[in-house]
C-alpha positions as CSV (number, residue, x, y, z in Angstrom):
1,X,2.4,9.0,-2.8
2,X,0.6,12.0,-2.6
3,X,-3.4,12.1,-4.6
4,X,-6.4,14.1,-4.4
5,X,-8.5,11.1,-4.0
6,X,-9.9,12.6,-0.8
7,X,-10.4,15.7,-2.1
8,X,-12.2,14.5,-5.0
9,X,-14.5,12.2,-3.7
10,X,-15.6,14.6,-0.8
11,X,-16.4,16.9,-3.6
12,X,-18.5,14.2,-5.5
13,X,-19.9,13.8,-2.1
14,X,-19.4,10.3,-2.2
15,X,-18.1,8.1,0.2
16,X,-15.3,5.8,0.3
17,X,-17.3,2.8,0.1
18,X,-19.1,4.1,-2.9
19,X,-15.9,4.9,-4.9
20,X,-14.6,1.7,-3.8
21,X,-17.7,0.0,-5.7
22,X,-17.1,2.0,-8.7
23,X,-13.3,1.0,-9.2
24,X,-13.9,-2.6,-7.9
25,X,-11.8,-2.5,-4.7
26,X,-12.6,-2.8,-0.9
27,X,-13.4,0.5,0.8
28,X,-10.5,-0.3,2.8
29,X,-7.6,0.3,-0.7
30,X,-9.5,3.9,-0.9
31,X,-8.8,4.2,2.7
32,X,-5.3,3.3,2.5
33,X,-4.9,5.6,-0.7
34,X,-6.5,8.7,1.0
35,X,-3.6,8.2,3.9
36,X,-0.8,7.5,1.8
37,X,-0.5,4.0,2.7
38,X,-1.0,2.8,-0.4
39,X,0.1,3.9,-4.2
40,X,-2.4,2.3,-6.5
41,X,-1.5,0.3,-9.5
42,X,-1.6,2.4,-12.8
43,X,-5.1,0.6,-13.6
44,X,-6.6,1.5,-10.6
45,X,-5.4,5.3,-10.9
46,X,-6.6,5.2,-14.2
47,X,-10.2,3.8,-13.3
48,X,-10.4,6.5,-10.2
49,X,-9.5,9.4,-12.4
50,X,-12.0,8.2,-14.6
51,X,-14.5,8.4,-12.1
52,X,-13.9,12.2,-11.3
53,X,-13.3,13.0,-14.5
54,X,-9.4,14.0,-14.4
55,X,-5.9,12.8,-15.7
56,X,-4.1,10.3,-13.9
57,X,-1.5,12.8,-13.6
58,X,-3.8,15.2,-11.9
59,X,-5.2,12.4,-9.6
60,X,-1.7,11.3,-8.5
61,X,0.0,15.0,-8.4
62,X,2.5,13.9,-10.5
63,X,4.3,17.5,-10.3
64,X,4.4,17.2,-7.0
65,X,5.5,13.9,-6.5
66,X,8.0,14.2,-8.7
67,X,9.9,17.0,-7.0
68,X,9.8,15.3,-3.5
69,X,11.1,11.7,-5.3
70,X,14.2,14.0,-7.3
71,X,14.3,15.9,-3.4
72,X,15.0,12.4,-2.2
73,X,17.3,11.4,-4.5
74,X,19.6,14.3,-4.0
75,X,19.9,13.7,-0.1
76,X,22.0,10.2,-1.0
């Protein structure tokens, strides 16, 4: 799933560790969230866009991610 954790954070100028601190994971979730390796639990979104400030919706391009999930869905 796509976010704009990266974005976000390097805006904040903080680093992943930091962030990772903040929303009580290992640095190494925020890494796999920032590659789109891993789609966080609803909590953990929530926490994040709390951290920057933005909806969850926002965070996890919702929009977005809708579209390409429907795209998907259509291919069957």
């Amino acid at each position: 799933m796509k976010t704009i954790v990266k974005e976000l954070r390097q805006a904040a100028g903080i680093t992943q560790q930091q962030l990772a601190d903040q929303v009580h994971v290992s640095s190494r979730t925020i890494i796999s969230i920032e590659k789109e390796q891993y789609n966080p639990s609803l909590m953990l979104a929530y926490r994040i866009a709390q951290v920057f400030h933005v909806s969850v919706e926002e965070l996890c391009c919702l929009s977005e991610n809708m579209k390409l999930e429907d795209q998907s869905y259509e291919n069957l």
